[in-house]
N, C-alpha and C positions, 0 to 999 in steps of 0.2 A: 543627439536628438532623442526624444524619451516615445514612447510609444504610441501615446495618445497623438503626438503630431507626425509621426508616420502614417498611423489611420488615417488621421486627416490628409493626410497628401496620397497613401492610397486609395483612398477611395475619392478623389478629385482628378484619379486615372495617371497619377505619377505610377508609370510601374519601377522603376529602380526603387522605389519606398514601400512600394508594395513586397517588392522580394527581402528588402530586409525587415519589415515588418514579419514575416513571416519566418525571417531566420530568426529574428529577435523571440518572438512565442517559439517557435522550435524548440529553443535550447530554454527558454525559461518554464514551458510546458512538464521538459523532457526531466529537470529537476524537481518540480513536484511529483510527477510520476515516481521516481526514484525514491523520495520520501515517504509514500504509499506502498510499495510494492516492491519486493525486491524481484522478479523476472525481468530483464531486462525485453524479452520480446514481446512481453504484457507492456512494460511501460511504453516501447514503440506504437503497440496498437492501440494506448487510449489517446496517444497523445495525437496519432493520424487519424485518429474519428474525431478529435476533439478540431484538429484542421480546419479535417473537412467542412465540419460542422459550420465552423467558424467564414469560412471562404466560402461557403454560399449564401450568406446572408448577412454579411458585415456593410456591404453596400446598397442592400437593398431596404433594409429597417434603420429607425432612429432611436439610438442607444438613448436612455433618459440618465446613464450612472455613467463611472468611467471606464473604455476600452478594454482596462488592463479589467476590471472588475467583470464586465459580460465575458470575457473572453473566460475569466477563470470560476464562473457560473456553469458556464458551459462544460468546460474539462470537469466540474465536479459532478456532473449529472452524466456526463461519456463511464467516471472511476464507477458512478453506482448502479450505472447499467454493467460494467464490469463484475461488479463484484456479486450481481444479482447471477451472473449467467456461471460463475467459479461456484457459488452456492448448489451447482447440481453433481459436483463431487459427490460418489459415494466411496464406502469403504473406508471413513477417513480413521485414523488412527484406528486399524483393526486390529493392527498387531497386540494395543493395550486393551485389560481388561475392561468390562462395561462399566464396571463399579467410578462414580462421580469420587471416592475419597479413593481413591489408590498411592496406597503405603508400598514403603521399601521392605517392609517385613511381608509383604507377600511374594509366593514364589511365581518367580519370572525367570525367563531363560537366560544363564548368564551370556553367552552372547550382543542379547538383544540390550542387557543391560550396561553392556561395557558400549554399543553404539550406543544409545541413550545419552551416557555422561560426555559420549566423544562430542555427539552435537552439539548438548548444552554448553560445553566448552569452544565449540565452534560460534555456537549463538553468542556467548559474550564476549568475543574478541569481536564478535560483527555489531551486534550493539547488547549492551549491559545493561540496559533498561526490561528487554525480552526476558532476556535468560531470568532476570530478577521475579518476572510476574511468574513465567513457568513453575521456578523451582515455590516461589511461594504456594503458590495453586496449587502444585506437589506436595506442600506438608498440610493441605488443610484448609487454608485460610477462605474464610467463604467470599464473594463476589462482593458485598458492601467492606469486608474490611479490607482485600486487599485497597480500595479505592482510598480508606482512609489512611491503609500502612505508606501507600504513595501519591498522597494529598494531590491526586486527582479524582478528573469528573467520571461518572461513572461511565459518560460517552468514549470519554478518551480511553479509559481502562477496558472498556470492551474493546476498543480499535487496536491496544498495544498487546490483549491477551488474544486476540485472534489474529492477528498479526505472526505474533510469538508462535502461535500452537501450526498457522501457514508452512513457517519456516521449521521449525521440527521435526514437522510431519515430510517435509521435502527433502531433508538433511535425513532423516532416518529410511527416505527410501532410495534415495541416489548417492547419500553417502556426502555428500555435500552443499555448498547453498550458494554454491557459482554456475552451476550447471542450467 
C-alpha cells in the first residue's frame, strides 16, 4: 500500500494505517535527514518536529498536492528552521587563520596539520564529493569556479561546501565524524 492511501485511510480513523503511515514517514523522513546532515541526534530531532508538525494537521486541512509532497514541504521548512538555529555557532574554525586564501606555505602548527590531513582523509572515505570542495577551496579556487570545476548550481555548491566545512570543523574538534 503506498502512502497516499494510508493518509487516506488514516485519516477516515483507520488507526492500524495510521500507525503505519507513520512508521512509513519515520524511516523515509529519517533518510532524507541522513542526507542533509550527518548528527544523527540532529536527524532524530528534525525528523520528530517534522511528525509532530505533520500529526496535528494532516486531518484537519485539505492537501491540494500529494501527501508524500506536503509531508516533505514540511520536513524541509523543520531542516531550515534547523539550520537557522546551528547558524548561532560561534568560534567556528578558530583554530585557522582569518585570511579567506590560506596556503600550505604558511606557518601552522604541525600538529594541527597532521589532524587537518587526518580528517580530510576521514572526510573522503565518508563522502568524496566534501573532501573535493574543501581541498579545492584550500588551493584557491574562488566560489564561481569551484561551481563550474563541479558543474554544479551555485545552491548546490554552497549546500556541499558548508556541509564539507560542518563536518571538518566537527572531525577537527572531536577527533572524528561519528560522535
Amino acid at each position: 500500500m503506498n502512502i497516499d492511501e494510508l493518509y487516506l485511510r488514516a485519516r477516515a480513523g483507520d488507526s492500524a494505517s495510521e500507525g503505519e503511515l507513520f512508521r512509513l514517514l519515520t524511516a523515509r523522513l529519517l533518510y532524507f535527514a541522513r542526507q542533509k546532515t550527518v548528527n544523527v541526534h540532529d536527524c532524530e530531532e528534525i525528523v520528530q518536529n517534522t511528525l509532530m508538525a505533520v500529526a496535528s494537521k494532516y486531518k484537519d486541512i485539505e492537501i491540494e498536492v500529494s501527501f508524500s509532497s506536503w509531508v516533505y514541504k514540511i520536513f524541509e521548512n523543520k531542516f531550515i528552521d534547523y539550520l537557522r538555529a546551528s547558524k548561532t555557532r560561534k568560534d567556528r574554525f578558530s583554530q585557522l587563520p582569518e585570511s579567506d586564501n590560506f596556503h600550505a606555505d604558511q606557518d601552522i602548527d604541525i600538529s594541527f596539520k597532521n589532524r587537518l590531513i587526518e580528517c580530510l582523509r576521514k572526510i573522503k572515505t565518508a563522502n568524496n564529493r566534501f573532501a573535493r570542495i574543501l581541498v579545492l577551496r584550500y588551493l584557491g579556487y574562488e566560489f564561481d569556479e569551484l561551481c563550474d570545476r563541479l558543474k554544479i548550481t551555485k545552491t548546490n555548491c554552497y549546500s556541499i561546501l558548508s556541509r564539507s566545512r560542518d563536518l571538518l570543523e566537527k572531525c577537527l574538534r572531536q577527533g572524528d565524524l561519528d560522535k
